[in-house]
ROSE-4610 file (N, C-alpha, C; in Angstrom, 1 decimal, always signed):
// ROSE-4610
residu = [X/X/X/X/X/X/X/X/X/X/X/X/X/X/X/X/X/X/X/X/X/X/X/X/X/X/X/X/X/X/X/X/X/X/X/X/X/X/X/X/X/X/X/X/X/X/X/X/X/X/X/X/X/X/X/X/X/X/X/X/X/X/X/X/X/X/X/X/X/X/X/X/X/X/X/X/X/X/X/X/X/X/X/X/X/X/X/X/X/X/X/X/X/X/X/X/X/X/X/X/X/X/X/X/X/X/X/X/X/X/X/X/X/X/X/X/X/X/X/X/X/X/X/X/X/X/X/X/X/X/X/X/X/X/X/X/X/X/X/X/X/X/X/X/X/X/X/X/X/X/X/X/X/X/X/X/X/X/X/X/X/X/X/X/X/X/X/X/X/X/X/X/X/X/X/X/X/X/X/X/X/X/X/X/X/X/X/X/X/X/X/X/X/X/X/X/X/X/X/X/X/X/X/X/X/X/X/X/X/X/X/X/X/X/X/X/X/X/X/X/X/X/X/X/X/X/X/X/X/X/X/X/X/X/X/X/X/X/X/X/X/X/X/X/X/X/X/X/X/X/X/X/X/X/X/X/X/X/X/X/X/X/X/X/X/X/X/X/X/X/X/X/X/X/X/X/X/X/X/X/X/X/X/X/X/X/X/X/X/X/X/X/X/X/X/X/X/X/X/X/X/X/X/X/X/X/X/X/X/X/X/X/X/X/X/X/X/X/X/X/X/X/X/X/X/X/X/X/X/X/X/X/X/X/X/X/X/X/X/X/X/X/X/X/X/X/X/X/X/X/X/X/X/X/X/X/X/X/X/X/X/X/X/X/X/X/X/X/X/X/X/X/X/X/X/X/X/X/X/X/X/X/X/X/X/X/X/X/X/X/X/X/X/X/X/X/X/X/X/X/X/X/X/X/X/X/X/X/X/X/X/X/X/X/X/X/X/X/X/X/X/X/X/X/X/X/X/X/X/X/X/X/X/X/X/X/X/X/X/X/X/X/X/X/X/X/X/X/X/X/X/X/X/X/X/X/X/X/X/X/X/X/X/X/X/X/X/X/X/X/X/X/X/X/X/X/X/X/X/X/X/X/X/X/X/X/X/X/X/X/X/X/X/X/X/X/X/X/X/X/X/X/X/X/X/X/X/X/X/X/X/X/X/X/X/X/X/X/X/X/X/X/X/X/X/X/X/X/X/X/X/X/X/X/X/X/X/X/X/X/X/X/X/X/X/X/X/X/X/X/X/X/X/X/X/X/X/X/X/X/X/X/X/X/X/X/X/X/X/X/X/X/X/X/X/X/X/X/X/X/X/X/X/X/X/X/X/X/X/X/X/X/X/X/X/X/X/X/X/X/X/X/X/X/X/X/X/X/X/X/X/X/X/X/X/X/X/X/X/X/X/X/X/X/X/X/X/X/X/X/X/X/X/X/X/X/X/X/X/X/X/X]
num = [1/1/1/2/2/2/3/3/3/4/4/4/5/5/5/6/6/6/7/7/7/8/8/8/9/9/9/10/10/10/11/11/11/12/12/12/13/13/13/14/14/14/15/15/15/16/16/16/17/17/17/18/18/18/19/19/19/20/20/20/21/21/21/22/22/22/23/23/23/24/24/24/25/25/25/26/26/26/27/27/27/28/28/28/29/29/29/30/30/30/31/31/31/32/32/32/33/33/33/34/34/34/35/35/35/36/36/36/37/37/37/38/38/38/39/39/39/40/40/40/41/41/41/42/42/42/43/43/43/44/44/44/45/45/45/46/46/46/47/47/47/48/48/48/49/49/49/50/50/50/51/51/51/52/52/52/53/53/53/54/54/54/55/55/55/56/56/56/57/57/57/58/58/58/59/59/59/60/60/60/61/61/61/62/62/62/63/63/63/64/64/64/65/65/65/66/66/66/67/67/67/68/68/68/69/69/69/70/70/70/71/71/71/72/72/72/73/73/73/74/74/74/75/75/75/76/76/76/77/77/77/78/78/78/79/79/79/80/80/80/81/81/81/82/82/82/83/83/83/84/84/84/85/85/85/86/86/86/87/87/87/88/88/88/89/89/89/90/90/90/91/91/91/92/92/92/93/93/93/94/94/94/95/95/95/96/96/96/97/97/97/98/98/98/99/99/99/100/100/100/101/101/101/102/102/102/103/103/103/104/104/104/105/105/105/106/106/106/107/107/107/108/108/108/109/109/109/110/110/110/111/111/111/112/112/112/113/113/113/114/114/114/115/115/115/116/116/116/117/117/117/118/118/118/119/119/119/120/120/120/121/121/121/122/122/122/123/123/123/124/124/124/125/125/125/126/126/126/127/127/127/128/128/128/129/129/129/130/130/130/131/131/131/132/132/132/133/133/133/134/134/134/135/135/135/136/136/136/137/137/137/138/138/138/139/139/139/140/140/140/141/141/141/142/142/142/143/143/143/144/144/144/145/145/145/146/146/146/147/147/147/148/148/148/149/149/149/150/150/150/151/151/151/152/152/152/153/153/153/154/154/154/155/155/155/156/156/156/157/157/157/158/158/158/159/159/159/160/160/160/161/161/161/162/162/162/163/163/163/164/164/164/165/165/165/166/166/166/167/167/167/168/168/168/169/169/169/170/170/170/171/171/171/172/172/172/173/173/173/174/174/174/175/175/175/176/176/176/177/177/177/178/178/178/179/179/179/180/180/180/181/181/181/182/182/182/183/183/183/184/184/184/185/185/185/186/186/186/187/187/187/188/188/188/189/189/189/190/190/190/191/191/191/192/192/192/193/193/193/194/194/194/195/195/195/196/196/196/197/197/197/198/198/198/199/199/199/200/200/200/201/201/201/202/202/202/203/203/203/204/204/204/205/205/205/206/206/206/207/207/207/208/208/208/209/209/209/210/210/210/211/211/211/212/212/212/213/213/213/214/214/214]
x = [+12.1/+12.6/+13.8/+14.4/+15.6/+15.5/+14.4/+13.7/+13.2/+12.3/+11.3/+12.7/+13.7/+14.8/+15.3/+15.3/+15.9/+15.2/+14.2/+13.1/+12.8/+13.3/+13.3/+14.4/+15.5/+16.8/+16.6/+16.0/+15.9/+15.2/+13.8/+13.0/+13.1/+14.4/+15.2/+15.2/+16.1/+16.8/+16.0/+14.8/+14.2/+13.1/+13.2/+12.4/+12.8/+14.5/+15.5/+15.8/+15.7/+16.1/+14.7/+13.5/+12.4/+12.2/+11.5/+11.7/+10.1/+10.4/+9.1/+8.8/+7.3/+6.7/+6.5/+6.2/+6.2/+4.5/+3.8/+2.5/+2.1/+1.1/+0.0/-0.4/+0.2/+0.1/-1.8/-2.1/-3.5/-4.5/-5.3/-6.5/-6.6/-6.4/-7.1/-8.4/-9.6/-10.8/-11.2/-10.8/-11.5/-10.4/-9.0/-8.0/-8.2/-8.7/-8.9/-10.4/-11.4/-12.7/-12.8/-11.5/-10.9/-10.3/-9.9/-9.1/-9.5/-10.7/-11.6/-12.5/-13.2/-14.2/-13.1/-12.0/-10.6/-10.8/-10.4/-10.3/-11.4/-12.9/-14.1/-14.3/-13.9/-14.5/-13.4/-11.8/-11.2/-11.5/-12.0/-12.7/-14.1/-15.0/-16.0/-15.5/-15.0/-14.2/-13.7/-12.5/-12.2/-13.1/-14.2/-14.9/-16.0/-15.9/-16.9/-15.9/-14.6/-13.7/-13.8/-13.5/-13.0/-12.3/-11.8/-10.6/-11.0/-10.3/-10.5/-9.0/-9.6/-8.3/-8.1/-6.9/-6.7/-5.5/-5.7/-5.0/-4.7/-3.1/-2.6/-1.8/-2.8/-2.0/-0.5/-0.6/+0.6/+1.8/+1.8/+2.8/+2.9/+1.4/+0.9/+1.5/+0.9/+1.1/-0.9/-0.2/-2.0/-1.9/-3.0/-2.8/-3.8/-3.8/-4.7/-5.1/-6.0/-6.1/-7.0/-6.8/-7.9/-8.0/-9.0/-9.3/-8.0/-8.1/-7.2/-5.6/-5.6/-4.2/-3.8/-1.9/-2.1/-1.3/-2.2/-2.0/-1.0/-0.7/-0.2/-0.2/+1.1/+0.9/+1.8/+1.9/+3.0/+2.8/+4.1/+4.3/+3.9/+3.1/+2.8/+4.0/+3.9/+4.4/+3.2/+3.0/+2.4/+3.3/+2.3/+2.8/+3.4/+2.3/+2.9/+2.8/+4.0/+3.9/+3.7/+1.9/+1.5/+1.1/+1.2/+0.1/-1.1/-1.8/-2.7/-3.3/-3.2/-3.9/-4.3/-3.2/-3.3/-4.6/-4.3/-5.5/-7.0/-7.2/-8.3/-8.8/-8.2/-8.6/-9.2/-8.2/-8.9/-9.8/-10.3/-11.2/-12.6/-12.7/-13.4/-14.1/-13.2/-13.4/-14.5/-14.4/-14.8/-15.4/-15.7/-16.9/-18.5/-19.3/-20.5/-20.6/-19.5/-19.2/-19.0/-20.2/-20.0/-19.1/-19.6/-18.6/-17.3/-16.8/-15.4/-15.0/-15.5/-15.5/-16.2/-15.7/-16.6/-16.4/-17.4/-17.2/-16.6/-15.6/-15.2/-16.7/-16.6/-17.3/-17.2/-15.6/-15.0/-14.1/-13.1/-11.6/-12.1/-11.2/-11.0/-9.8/-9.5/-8.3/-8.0/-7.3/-7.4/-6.0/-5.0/-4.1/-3.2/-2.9/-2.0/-1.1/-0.1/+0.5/+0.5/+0.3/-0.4/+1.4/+1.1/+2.6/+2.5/+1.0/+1.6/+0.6/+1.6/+0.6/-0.7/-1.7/-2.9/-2.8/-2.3/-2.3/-2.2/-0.6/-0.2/-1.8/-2.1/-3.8/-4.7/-4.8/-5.8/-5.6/-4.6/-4.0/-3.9/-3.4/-4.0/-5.0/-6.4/-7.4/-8.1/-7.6/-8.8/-8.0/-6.8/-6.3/-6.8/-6.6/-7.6/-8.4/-9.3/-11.0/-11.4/-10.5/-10.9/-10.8/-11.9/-11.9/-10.5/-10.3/-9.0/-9.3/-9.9/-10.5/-10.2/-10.5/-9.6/-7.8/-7.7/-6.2/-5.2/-6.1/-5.3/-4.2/-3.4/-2.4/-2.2/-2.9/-2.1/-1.5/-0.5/+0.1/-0.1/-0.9/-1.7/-0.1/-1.0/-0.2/-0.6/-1.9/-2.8/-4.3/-4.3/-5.8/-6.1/-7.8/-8.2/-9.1/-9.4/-10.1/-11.0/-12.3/-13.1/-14.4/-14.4/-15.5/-16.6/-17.8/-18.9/-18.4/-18.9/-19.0/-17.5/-17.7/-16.4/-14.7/-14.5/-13.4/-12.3/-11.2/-10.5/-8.9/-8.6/-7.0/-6.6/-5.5/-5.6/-3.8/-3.7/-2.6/-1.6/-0.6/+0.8/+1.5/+2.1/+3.0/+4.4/+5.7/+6.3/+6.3/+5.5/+5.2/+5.1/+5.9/+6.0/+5.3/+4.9/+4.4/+3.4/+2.3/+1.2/+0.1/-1.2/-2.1/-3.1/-4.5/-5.3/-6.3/-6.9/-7.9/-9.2/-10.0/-10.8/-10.8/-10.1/-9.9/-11.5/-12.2/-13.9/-13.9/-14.6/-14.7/-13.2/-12.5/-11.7/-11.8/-11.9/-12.0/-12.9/-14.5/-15.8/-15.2/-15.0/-14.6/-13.4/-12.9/-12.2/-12.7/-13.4/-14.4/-15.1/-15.5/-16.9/-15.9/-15.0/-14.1/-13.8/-13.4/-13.3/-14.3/-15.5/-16.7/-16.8/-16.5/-17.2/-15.8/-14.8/-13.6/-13.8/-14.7/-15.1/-15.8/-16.4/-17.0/-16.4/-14.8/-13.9/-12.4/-12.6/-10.9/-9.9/-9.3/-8.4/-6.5/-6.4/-5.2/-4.5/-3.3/-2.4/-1.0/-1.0/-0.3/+0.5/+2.3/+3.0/+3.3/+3.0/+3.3/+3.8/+5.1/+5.4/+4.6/+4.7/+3.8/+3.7/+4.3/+3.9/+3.1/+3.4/+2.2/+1.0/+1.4/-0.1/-1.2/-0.5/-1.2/-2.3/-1.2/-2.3/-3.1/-2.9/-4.0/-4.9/-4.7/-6.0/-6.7/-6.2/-6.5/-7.6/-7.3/-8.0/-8.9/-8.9/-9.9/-11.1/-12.0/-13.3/-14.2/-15.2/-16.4/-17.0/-17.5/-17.5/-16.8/-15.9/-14.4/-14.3/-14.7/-14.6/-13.0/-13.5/-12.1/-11.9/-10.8/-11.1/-9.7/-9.3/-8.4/-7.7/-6.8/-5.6/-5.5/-5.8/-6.0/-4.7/-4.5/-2.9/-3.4]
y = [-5.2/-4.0/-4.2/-5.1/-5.4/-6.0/-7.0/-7.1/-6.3/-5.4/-4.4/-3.8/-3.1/-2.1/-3.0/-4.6/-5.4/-4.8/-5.2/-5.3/-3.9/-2.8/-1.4/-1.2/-1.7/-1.7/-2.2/-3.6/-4.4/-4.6/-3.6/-3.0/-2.3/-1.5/-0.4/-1.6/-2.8/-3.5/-4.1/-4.5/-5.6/-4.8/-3.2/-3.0/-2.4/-2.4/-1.9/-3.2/-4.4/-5.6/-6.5/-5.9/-6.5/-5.7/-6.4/-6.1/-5.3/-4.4/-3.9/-4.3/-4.7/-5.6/-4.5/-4.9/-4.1/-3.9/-2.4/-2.4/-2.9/-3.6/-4.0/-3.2/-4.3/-2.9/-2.5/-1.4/-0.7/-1.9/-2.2/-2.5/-1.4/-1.4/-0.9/-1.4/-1.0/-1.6/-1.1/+0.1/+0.6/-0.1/-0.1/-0.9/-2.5/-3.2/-4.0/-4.5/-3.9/-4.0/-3.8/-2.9/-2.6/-3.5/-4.4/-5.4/-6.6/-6.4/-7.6/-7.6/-6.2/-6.4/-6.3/-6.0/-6.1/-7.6/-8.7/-9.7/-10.9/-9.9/-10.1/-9.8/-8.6/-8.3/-8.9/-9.4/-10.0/-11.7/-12.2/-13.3/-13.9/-12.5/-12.6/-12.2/-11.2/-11.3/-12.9/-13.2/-14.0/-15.4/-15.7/-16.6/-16.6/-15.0/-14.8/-15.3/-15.7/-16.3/-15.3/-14.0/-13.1/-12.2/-11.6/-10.6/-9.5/-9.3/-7.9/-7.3/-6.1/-5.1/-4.6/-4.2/-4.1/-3.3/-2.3/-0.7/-0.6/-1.2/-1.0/+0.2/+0.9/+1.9/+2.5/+1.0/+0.8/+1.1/+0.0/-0.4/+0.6/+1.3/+2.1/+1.0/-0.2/-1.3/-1.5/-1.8/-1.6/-3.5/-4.3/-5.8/-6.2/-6.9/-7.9/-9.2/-9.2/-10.8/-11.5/-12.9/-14.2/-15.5/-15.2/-16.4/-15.8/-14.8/-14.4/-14.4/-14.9/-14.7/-14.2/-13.8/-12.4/-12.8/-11.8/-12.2/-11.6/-10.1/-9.1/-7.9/-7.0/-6.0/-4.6/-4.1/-2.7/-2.0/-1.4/-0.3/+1.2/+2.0/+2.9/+4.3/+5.7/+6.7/+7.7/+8.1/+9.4/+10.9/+11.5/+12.4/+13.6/+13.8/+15.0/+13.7/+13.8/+12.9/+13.9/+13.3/+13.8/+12.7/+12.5/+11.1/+11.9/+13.0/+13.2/+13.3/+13.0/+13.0/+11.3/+10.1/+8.5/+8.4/+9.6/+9.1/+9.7/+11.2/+11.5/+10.2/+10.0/+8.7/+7.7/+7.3/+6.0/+6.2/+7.6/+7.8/+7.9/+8.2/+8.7/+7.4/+6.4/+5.1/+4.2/+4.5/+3.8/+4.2/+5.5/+6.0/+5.6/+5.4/+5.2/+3.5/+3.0/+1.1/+0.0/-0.2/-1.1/-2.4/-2.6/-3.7/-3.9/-2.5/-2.5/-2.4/-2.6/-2.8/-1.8/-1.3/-0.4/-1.2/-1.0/-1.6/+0.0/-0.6/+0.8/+0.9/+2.0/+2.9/+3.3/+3.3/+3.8/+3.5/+3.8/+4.1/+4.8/+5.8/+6.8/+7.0/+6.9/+7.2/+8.5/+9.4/+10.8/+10.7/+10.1/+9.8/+8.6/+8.8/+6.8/+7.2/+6.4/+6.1/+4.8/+4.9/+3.9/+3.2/+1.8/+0.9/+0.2/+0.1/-0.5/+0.7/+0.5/+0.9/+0.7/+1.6/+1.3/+0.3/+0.5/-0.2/-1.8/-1.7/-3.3/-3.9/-3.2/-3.8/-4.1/-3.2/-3.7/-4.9/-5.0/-6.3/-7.7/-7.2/-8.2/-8.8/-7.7/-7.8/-8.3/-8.2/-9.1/-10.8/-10.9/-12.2/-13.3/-12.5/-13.1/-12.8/-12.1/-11.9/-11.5/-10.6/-10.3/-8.3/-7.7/-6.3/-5.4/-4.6/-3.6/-3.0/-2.8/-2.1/-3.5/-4.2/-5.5/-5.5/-4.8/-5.8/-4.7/-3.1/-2.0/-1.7/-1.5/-1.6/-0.2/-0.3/+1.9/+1.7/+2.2/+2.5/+3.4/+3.8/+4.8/+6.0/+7.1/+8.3/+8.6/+8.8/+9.3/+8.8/+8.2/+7.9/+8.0/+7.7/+7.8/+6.3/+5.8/+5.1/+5.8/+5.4/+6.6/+5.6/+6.1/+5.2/+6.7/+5.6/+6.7/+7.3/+8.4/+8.9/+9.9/+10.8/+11.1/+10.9/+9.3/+9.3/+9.0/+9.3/+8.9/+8.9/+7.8/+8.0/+8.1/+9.0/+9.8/+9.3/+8.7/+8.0/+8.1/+8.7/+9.3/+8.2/+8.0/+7.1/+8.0/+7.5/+7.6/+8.2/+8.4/+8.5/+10.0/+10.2/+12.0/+11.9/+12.8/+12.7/+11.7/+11.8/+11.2/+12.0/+11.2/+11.6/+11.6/+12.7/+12.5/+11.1/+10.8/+9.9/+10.5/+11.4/+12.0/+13.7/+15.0/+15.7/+16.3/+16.8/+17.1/+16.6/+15.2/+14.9/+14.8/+14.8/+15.1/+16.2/+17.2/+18.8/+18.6/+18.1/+17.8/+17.4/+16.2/+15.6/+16.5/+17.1/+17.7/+19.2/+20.0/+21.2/+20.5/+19.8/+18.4/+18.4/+18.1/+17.6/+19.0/+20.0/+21.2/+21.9/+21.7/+22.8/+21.8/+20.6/+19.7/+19.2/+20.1/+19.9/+19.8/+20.6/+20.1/+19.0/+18.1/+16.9/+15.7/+15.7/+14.9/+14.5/+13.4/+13.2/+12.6/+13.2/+12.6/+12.3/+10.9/+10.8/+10.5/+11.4/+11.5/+10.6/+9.7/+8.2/+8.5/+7.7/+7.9/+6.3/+5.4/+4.4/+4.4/+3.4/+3.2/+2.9/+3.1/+2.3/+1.0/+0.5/-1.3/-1.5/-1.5/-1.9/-1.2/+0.1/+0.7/+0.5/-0.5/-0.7/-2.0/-2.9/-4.0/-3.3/-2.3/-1.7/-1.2/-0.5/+0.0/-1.2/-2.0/-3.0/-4.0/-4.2/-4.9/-4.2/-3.1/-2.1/-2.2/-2.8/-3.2/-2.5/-1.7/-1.4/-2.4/-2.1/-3.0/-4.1/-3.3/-4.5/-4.0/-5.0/-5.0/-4.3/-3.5/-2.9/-2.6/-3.0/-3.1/-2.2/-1.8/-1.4/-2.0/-1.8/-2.3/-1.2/-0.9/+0.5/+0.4/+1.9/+2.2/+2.2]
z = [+85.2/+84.6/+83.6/+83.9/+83.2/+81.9/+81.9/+80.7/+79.8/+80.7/+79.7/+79.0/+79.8/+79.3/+77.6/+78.1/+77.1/+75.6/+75.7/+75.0/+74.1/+75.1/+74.2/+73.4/+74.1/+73.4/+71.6/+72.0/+70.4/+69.9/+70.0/+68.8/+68.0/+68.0/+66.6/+65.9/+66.4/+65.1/+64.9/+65.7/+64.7/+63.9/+64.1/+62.6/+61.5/+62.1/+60.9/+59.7/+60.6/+59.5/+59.2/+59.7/+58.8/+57.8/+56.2/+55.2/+55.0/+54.3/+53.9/+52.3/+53.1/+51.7/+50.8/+49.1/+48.0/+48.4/+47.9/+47.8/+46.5/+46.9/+45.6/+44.8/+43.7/+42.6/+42.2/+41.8/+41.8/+40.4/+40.7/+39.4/+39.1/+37.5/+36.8/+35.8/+36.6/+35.9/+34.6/+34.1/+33.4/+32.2/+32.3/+31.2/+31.0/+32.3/+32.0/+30.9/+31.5/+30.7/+28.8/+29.1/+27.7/+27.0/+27.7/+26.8/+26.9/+27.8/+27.6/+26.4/+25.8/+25.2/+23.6/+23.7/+22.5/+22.2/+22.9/+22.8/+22.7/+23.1/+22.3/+20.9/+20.6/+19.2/+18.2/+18.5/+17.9/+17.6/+18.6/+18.4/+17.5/+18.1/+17.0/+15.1/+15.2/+13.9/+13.2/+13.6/+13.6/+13.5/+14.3/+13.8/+12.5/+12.1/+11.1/+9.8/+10.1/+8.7/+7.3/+7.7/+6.7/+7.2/+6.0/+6.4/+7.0/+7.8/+8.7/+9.0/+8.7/+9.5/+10.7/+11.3/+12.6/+12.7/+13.3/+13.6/+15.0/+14.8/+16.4/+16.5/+17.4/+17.6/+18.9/+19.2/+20.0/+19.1/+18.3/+17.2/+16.2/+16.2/+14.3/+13.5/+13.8/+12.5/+11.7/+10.6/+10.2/+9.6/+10.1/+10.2/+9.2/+8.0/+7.8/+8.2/+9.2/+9.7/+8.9/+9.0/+8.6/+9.5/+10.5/+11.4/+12.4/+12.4/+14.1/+13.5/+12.3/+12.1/+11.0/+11.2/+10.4/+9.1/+7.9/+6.7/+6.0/+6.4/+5.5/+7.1/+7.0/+8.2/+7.6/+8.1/+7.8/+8.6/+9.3/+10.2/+9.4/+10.0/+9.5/+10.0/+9.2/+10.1/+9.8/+10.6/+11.2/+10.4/+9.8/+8.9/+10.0/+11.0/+12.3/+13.5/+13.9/+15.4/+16.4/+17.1/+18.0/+18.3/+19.3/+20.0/+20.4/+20.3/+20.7/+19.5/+17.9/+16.9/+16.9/+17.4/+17.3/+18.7/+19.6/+20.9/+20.5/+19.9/+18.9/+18.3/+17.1/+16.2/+17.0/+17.9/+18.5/+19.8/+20.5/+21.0/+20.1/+19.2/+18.4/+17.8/+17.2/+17.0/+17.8/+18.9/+20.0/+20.8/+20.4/+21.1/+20.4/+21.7/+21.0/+20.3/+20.6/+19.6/+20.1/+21.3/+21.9/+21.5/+19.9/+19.4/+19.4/+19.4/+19.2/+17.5/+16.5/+15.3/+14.4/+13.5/+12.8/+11.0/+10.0/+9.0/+7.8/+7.3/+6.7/+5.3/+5.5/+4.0/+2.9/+2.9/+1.1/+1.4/+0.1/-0.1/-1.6/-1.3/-2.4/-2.5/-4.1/-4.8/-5.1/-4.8/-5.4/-6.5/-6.3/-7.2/-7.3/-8.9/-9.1/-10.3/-10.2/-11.9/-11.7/-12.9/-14.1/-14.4/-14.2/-14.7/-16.2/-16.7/-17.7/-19.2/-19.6/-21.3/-21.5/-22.0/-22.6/-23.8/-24.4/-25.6/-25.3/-24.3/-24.2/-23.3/-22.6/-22.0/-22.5/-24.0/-24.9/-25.6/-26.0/-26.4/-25.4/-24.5/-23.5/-22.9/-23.2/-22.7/-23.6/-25.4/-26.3/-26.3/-26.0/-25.5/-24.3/-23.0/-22.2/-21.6/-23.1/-23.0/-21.2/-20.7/-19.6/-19.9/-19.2/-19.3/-19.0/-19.6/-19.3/-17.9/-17.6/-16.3/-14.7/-15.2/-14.2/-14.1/-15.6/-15.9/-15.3/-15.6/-14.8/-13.6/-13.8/-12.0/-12.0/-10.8/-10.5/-9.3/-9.1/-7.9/-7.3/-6.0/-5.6/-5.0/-5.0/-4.7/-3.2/-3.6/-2.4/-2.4/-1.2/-0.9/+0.5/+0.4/+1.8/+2.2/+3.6/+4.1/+4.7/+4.8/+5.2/+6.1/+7.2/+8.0/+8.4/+9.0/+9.3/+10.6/+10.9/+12.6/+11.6/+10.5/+10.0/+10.3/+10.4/+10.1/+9.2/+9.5/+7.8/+8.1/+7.4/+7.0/+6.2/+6.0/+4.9/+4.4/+3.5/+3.3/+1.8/+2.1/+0.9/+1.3/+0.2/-0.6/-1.2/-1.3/-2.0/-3.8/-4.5/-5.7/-5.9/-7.2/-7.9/-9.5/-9.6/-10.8/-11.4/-10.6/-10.3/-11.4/-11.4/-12.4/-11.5/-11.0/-9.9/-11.4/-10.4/-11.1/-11.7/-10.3/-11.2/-10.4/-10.9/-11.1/-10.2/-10.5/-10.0/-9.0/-8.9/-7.7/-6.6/-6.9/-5.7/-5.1/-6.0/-5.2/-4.6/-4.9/-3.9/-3.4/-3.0/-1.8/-0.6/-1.0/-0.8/+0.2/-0.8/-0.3/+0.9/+0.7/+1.8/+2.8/+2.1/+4.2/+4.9/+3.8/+4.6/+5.4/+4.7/+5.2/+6.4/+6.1/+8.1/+8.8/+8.5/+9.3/+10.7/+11.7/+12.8/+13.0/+12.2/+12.4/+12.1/+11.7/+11.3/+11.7/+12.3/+12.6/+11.7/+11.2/+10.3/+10.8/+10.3/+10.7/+9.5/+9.3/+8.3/+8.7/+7.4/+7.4/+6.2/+6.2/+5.2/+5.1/+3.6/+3.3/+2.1/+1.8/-0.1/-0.2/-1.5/-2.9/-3.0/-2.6/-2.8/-1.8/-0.4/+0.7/+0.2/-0.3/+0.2/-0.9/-2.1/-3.4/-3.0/-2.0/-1.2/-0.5/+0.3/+1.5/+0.6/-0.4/-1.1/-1.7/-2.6/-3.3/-2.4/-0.7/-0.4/+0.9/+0.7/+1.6/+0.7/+0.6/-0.3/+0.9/+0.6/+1.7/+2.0/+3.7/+4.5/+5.1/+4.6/+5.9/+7.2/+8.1/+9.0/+9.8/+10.7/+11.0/+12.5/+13.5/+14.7/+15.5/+16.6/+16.7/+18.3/+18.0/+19.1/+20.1/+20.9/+21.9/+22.2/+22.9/+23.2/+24.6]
């Protein structure tokens, strides 16, 4: 009896001074699957040894890689900060793509100024017998990246007093995105003029383009 009584006595403390273990933290299978097939389609990129772009939307850094590593990057801003326009985009992306990768389909210029003189280009261009149309530099105002399954980013620069490029077709294009405004996610992006003169410059159709899920 004297025991048992012992025994009740010092079971308070011994469950007051044993430590309670931390719970295991939960799998997530569906995040992990996700960044397994991320780290698939980054590799297959990468062994195909060309440039590809890569749209982290963790960061909103927009990456050019070559062979998995990075060539050129820029932090983007978001014209309305919503994270539910950066979660749109990148649902939308990746819906339907098992690859993880989509190849872009244009880049359209709707506006640029022009840095150097016609004239000084023509002069340059019968010198080193290369076309004025090569020798051109515009510093874009506004353009777009435009992939299938309608999506697009739609990307301002710093730049006032701009020239559109071609006047007509931008309105088409334009009218076109309105009449299928339901069929289109657009994310509106603010970059200077210098990055974004590379981003256009090396957004050629069919570059491969992959994204960094959030």
């Amino acid at each position: 009896m004297v025991v048992s009584a012992l025994l009740l006595l010092c079971t308070p403390v011994f469950a007051q001074n044993k430590k309670k273990s931390a719970p295991a933290p939960s799998f997530d299978s569906g995040r992990a699957e996700q960044e397994y097939q991320t780290l698939r389609t980054e590799l297959k990129l990468a062994k195909a040894e060309k440039v590809y772009l890569v749209i982290d939307m963790n960061k909103m850094e927009l990456i050019f890689k070559l062979k998995g590593a990075k060539i050129w990057s820029y932090n983007f801003k978001a014209s309305v900060i919503d994270s539910s326009l950066l979660t749109d985009f990148q649902e939308e992306f990746l819906e339907d793509n098992p690859t993880d990768f989509r190849p872009l389909k244009d880049a359209h210029l709707f506006a640029a100024k022009k840095q150097t003189p016609d004239s000084i280009l023509q002069i340059v261009s019968k010198v080193s017998n290369v076309s004025v149309d090569l020798l051109q530099r515009e510093f874009p105002e506004r353009f777009q990246l435009l992939w299938d399954n309608g999506l697009i980013i739609d990307v301002r620069t710093d730049l006032t007093g701009t020239q559109e490029t071609d006047a007509f077709r931008n309105k088409l294009i334009e009218v076109r995105q309105a009449l299928s405004s339901f069929g289109e996610t657009v994310l509106n992006i603010y970059i200077p003029h210098e990055p974004a003169l590379t981003l256009f410059r090396a957004a050629d159709p069919g570059l491969s383009t992959m994204i960094y899920p959030r």
